[in-house]
C-alpha positions in Angstrom: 114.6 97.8 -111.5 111.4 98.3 -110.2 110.1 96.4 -106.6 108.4 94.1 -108.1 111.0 92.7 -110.6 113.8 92.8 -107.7 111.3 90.8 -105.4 111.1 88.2 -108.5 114.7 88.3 -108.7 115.8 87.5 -105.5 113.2 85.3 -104.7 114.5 83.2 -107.7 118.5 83.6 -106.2 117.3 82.7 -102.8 118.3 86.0 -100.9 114.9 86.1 -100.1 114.4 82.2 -98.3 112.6 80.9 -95.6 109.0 79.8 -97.0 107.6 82.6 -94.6 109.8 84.9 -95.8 109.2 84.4 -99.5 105.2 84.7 -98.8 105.6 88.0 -97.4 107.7 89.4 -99.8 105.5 88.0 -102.5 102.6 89.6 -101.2 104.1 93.0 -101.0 104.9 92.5 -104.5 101.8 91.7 -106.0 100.2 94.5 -103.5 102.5 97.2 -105.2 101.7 95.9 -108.7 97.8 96.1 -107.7 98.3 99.9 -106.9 99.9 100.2 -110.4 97.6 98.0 -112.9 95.7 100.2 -115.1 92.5 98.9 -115.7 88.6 99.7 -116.8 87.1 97.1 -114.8 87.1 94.6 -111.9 87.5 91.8 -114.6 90.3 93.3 -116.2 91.9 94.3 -113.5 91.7 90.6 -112.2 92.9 89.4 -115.1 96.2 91.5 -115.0 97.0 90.5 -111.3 97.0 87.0 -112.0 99.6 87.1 -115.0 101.3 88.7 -112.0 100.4 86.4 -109.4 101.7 83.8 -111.8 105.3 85.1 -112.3 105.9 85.3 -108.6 104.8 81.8 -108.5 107.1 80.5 -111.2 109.8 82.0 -108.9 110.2 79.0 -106.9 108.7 75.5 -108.2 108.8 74.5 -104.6 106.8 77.0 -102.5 103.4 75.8 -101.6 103.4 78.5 -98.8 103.5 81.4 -101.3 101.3 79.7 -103.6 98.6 79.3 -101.0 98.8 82.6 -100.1 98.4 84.6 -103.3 95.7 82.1 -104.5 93.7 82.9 -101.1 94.4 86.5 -102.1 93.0 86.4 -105.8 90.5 84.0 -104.6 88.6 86.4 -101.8 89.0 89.7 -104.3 87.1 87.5 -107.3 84.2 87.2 -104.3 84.8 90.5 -103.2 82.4 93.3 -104.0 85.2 96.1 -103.5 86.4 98.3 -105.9 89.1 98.7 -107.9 90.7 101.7 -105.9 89.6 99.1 -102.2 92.0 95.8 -103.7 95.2 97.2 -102.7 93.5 97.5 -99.1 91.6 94.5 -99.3 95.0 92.2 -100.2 96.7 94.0 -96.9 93.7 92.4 -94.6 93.8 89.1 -96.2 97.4 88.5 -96.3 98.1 89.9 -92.7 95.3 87.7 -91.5 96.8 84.5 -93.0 100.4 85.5 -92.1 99.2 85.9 -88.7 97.6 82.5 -88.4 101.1 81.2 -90.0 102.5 83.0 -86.6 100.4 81.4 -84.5 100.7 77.9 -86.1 104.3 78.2 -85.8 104.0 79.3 -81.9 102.0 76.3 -81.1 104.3 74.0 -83.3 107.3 75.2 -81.2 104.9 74.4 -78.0 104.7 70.5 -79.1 107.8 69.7 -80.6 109.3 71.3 -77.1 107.4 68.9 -75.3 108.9 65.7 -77.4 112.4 66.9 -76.4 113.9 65.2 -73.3 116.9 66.4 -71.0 120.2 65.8 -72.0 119.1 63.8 -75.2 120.6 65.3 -78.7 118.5 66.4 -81.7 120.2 66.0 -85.4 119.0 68.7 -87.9 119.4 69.4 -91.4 119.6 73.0 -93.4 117.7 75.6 -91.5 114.2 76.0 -90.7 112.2 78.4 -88.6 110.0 75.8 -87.4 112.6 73.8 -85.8 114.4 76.9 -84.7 111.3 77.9 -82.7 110.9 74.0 -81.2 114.8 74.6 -80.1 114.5 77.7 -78.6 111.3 77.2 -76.8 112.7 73.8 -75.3 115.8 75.1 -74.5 113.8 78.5 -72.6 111.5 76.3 -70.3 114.8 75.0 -69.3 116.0 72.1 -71.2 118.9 71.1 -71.5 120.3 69.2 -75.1 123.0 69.1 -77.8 122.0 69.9 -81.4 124.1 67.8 -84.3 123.3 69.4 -87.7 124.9 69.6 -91.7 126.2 72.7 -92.7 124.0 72.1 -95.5 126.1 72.6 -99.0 126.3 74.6 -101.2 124.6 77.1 -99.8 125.4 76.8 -96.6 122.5 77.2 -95.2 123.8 75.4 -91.2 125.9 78.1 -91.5 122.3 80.0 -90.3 121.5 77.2 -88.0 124.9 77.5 -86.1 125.0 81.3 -85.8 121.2 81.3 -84.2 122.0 77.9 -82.0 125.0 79.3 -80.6 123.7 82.7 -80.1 121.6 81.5 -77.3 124.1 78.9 -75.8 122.9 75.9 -77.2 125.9 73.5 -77.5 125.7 73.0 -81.4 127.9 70.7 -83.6 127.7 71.2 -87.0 128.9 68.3 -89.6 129.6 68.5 -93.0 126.2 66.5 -95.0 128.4 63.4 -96.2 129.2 62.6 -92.2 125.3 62.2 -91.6 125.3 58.4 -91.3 128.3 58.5 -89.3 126.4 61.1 -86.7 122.9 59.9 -86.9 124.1 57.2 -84.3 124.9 59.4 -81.5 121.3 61.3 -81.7 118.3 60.8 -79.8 115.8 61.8 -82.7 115.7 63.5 -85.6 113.9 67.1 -86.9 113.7 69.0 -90.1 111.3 71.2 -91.8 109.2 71.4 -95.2 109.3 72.6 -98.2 105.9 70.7 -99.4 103.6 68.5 -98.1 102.0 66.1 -100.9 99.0 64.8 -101.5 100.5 61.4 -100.7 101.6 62.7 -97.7 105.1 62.8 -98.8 107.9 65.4 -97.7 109.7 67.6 -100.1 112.8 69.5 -98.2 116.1 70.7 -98.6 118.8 68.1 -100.2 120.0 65.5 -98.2 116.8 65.2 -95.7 115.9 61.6 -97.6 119.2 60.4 -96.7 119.0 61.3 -93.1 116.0 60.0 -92.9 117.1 56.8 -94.7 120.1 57.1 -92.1 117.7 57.6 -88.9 115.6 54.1 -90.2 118.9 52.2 -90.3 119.9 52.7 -87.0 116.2 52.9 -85.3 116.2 56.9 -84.4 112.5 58.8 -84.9 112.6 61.0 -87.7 110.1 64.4 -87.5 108.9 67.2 -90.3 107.9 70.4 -88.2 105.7 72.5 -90.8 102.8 74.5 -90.9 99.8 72.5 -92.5 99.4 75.6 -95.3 102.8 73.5 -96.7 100.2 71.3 -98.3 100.3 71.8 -102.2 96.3 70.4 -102.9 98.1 70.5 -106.9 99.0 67.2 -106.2 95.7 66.1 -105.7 95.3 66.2 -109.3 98.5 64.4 -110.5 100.5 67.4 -110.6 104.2 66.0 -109.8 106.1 68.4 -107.7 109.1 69.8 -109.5 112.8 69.3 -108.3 114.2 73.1 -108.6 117.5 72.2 -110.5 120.2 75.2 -109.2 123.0 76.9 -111.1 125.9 74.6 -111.4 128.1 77.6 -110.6 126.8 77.6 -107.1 129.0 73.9 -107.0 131.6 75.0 -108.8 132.3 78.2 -110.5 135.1 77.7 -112.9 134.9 73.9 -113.6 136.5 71.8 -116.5 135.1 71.8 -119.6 132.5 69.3 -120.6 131.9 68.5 -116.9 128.0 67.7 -116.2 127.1 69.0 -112.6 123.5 68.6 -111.1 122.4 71.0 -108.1 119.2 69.5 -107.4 117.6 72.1 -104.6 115.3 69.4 -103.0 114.7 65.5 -102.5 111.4 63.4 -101.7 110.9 61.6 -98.8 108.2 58.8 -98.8 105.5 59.3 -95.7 107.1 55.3 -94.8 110.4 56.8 -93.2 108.7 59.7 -91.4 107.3 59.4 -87.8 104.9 62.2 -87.9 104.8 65.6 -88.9 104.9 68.0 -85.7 101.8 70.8 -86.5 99.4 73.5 -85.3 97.1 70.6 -84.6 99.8 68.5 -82.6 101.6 65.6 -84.5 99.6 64.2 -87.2 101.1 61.0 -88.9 101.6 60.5 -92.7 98.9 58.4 -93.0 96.2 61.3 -91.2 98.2 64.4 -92.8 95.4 65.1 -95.8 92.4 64.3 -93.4 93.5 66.9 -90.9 93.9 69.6 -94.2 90.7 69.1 -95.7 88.4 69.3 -92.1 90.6 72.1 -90.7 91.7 74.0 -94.0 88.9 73.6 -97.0 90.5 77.2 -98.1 93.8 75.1 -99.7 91.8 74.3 -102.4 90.9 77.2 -103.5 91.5 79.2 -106.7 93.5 75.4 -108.0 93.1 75.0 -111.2 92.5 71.4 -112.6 
């Protein structure tokens, strides 16, 4: 199996995950096909990459992060004047200098949810995300001190991650199973999670089970947050593309279950912009209702290279 195809593969079986994670492994992907497309021109060449840029794509329905990416990629070599034997080069610049934007965003998200944490108050999370980690650790370094309630996160286990980081650093963590979230909403102070997407409609698409905490947060009057980067934004919705609900391998539930059983693993849920507070981003915390302003004046480059 060659890098490429075990990049596509474990992309698709999540032991690549973390939206960051997945970009930058995409991109090295479609970096070594470039240096391995045979081709008698620019167009051609162009041409191949995208079938390529299209299978990493498919990898993940729900990956606006990677998809941004590699269209800002094949968008700025289309304009590009380089040559053939220059793309390989040219996707290295432009990739490291989005990824390091990404770093900085995250940095400055970590700065401003920080901020919004108060001593001795508790914060409920779902799954794990590296933008919350970074709010919880910077908080908890400029000397803060709070309790952190969050759902092992079925059936991956993915608060399995959460716990292991949290605890690491001495951060008194308790971690629930998902079905006790209502029951454990009520002893938290607010409530943070990442993205997966951001919609045109300034929706949130995350890891199952984040509508029903924040469902469970609006019962019982407790702020709920999304901490993502703005590059989260898929601008495909714009034009009435609906965002597909990656459907998992039932075996992942259950591997040897009886016969005839249906069993769904739906990977994400929606949650309407009406039951979240604000997002907390690189450009502070922007509510639903601003989210798609704030793209388009600060980021015109998410639309590029969408096609309509």
């Amino acid at each position: 199996m060659d890098f490429f195809a075990k990049v596509v593969r474990d992309i698709k079986t999540i032991k690549i995950q973390g939206a960051t994670n997945v970009a930058k492994y995409a991109v090295k992907a479609l970096k070594w096909k470039s240096q391995r497309i045979n081709a008698k021109s620019k167009r051609d060449f162009l041409i191949k990459l995208e079938k390529y840029k299209q299978t990493l794509i498919e990898t993940r329905p729900t990956e606006p992060l990677m998809r941004n990416i590699l269209r800002f990629i094949v968008h700025n070599l289309r304009r590009s004047e380089v040559s053939i034997q220059e793309i390989p080069k040219l996707i290295d610049i432009t990739a490291s200098e989005f990824l390091f934007n990404i770093k900085e965003a995250k940095q400055k998200i970590a700065k401003v949810g920080a901020r919004m944490i108060k001593k001795d108050s508790t914060i409920f999370t779902h799954c794990h995300s590296s933008t919350v980690m970074g709010i919880l650790k910077e908080a908890w370094r400029s000397g803060k001190r709070f309790n952190v309630i969050h759902t092992e996160s079925r059936p991956l286990y993915q608060g399995h991650i959460t716990a292991k980081e949290l605890t690491k650093i001495g951060i008194p963590t308790t971690m629930i199973v998902d079905s006790a979230t209502s029951t454990y909403i009520k002893k938290a102070d607010m409530a943070i999670v990442g993205a997966d997407v951001i919609t045109s409609e300034s929706s949130l698409i995350n890891k199952i089970g984040t509508l029903y905490l924040a469902l469970a947060s609006k019962r019982v009057n407790i702020p709920f947050f999304s901490a993502t980067v703005l590059a989260k934004f898929d601008p495909e919705t714009i034009f009435g593309k609906i965002e597909e609900i990656e459907m998992r391998n039932p075996k992942e539930i259950w591997k040897n279950p009886p016969k005839k059983l249906k069993i769904l693993n739906p990977a994400f849920d929606i949650t309407p912009r009406n039951l979240i507070n604000a997002y907390i981003t690189e450009e502070g915390l922007v509510t639903p209702e601003s989210v798609s302003d704030v793209i388009y004046n600060n980021y015109p480059w998410v639309l590029r290279g969408v096609r309509i």
